[in-house]
C-alpha positions in Angstrom: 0.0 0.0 0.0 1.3 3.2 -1.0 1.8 5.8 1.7 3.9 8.7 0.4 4.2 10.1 -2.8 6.9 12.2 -3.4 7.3 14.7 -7.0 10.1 16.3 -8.6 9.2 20.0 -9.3 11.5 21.3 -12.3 9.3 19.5 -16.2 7.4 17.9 -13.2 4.8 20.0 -11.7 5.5 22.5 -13.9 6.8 22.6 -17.4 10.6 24.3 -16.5 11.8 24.2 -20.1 8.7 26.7 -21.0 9.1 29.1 -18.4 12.9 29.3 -18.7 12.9 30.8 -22.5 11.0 33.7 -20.1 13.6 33.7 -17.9 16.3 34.1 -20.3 14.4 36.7 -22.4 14.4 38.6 -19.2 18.0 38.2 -18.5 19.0 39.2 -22.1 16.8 42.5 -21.9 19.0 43.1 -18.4 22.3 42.5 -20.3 21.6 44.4 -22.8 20.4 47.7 -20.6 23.3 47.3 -18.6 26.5 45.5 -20.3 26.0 46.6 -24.2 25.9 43.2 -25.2 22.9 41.3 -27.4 21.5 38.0 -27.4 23.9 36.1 -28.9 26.4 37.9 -26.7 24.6 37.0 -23.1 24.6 33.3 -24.5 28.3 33.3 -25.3 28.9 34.1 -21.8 26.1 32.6 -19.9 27.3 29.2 -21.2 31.3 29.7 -20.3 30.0 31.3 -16.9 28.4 27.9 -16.3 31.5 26.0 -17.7 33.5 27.5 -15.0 31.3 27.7 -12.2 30.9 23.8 -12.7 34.6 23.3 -12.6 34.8 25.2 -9.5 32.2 23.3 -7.4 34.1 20.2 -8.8 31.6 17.8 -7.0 27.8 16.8 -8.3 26.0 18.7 -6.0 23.0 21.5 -5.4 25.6 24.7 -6.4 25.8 23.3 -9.7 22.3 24.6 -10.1 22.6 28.2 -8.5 22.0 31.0 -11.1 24.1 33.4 -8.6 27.2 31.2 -8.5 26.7 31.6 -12.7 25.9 35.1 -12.7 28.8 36.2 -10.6 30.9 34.2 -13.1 29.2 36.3 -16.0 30.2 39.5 -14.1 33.9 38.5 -14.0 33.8 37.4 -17.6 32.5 40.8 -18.5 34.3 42.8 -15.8 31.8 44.1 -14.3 31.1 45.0 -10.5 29.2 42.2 -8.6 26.9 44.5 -6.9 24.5 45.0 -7.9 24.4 43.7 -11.2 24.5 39.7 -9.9 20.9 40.0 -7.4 19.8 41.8 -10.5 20.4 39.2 -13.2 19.1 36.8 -10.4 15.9 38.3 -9.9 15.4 39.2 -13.7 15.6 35.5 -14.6 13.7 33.9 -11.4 11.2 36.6 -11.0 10.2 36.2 -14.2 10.3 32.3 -14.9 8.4 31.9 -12.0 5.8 34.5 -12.9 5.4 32.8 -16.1 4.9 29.2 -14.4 2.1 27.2 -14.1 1.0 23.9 -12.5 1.2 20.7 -14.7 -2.7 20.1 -15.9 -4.2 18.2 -13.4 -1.5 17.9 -10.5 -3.3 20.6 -7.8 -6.7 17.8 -8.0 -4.4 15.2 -7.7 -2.7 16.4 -4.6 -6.1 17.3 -3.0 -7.0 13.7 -4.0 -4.1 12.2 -2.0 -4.1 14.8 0.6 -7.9 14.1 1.4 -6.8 9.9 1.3 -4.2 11.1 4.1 -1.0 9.6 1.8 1.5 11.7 2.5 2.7 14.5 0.0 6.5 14.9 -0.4 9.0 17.0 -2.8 12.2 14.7 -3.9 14.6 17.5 -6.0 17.7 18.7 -7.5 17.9 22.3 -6.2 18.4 24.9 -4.0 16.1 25.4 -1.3 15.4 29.3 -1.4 13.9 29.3 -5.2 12.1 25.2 -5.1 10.1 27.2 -1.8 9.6 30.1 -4.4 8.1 27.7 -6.7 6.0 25.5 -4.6 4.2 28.8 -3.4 3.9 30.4 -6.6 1.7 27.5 -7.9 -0.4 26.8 -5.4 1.4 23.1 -4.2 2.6 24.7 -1.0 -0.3 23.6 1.5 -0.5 20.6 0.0 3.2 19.0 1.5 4.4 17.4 4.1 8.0 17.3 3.5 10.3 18.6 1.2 14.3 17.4 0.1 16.5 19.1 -1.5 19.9 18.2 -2.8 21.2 21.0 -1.2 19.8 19.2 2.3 21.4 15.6 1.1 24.3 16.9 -0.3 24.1 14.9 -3.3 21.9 14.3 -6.6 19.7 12.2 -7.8 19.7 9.0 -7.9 22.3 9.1 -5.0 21.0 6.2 -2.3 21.6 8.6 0.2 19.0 11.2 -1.5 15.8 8.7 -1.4 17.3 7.5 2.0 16.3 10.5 3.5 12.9 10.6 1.5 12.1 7.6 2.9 13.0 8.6 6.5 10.8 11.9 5.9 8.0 9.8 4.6 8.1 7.8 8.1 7.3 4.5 5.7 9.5 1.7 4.6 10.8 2.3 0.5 8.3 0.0 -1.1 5.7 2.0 0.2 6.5 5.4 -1.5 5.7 6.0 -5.1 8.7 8.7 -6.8 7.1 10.9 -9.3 9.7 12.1 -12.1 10.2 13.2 -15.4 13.9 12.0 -15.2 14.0 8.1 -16.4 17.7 8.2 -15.0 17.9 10.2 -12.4 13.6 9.8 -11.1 12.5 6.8 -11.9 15.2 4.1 -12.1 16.8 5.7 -9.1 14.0 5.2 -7.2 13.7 1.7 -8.4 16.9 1.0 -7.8 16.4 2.5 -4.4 13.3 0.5 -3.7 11.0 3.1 -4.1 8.0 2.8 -7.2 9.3 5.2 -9.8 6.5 6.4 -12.1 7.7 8.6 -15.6 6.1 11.4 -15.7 6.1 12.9 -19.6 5.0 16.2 -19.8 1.6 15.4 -21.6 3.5 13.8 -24.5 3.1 9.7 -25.7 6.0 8.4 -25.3 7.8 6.8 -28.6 8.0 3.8 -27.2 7.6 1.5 -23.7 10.5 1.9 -21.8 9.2 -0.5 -18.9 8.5 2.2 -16.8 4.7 2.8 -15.2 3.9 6.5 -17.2 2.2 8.8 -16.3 1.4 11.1 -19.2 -1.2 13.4 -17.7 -1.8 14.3 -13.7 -5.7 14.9 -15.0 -5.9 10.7 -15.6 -5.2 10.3 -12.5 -8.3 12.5 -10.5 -9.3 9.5 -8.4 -7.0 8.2 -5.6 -7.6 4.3 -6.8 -6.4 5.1 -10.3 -3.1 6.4 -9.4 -3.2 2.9 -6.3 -3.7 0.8 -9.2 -0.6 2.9 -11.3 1.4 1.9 -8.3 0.5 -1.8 -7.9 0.9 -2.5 -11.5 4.4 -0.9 -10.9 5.2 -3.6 -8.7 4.5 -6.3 -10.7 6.3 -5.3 -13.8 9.6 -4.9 -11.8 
């Protein structure tokens, strides 16, 4: 019996990739304005600004994900003065990808659903706190969950053991009672398997090209009654 379902957030419960041409619109109009530089310009150094930040983390990890750690890179690539050009850039691109988010079709019903049925609602993902809380309120999720971890908490990413170690301790339930909801076959779903957890692909509304021995969901709106997404989860069990 299923007890805990835990979501990613990021093509998850919400469609990231959408939202993020937003977000970089709204960064290129800032770097424009205030460094002289176009589109094609901002890309050039948004890219090597990640490059570099990566190498200086060195380690897989939740800073790998921090738009200040790459923005503050940008301004050294472009000497120009951190302050207070890096909170800018951050705030032009989260401000306005988050503004321009909204909740996967059919995901809110479904966490009433579970909430109502008293299964525990929990967040599994690959991020920094500060902007996944952002999120989470923005869309309406937030008084929906009972626990949330990060890979900023854990220390590592997805599909680290240690990561759904600790989603299974917040869950207060033994693995094979959690159900891992992901659009990430890697790092989601066959890490949870792996882990003992029942991984379930979500895939952003699309048909997948092919079976990839997974238990899909393709839309949150199929699954409006609790014994629909129950019966996802047993058959999930017997296909493993």
């Amino acid at each position: 019996m299923i007890k805990a379902a835990i979501f990613d957030i990021d093509n998850t419960l919400y469609n990231y990739d959408k939202s993020h041409v937003y977000g970089m619109e709204a960064l290129a109009a800032y770097c424009r304005t205030s460094f002289g530089i176009n589109r094609e310009e901002m890309n050039f150094y948004y890219e090597k600004a990640q490059k570099i930040a990566n190498t200086r983390i060195g380690t897989d990890t939740a800073a790998i994900h921090s738009r200040m750690i790459r923005f503050q890179c940008m301004t050294e690539l472009l000497s120009a003065p951190i302050f207070p050009h890096v909170q800018n850039m951050y705030h032009s691109y989260w401000d306005t990808l988050i503004a321009h988010a909204e909740p996967s079709p059919g995901a809110l019903h479904l966490f009433s659903v579970l909430k109502e049925s008293h299964i525990r609602i929990g967040i599994g993902t690959d991020m920094t706190i500060t902007i996944q809380y952002e999120k989470l309120k923005k869309l309406g999720y937030a008084p929906y969950i009972d626990f949330i971890v990060t890979s900023q908490e854990t220390g590592v990413e997805k599909p680290h053991p240690h990561f759904f170690k600790i989603c299974t301790e917040k869950a207060g339930c033994l693995p094979g009672e959690c159900a891992f909801i992901g659009d990430n076959l890697k790092k989601d779903v066959q890490g949870a398997w792996d882990n003992g957890l029942c991984g379930i692909w979500y895939t952003q509304e699309k048909i997948p090209e092919k079976d990839m021995g997974f238990p899909t969901i393709v839309s949150f709106s199929d699954y409006c009654r609790l014994s629909d997404f129950l019966y996802l989860c047993s058959r999930s069990k017997e296909t493993q």
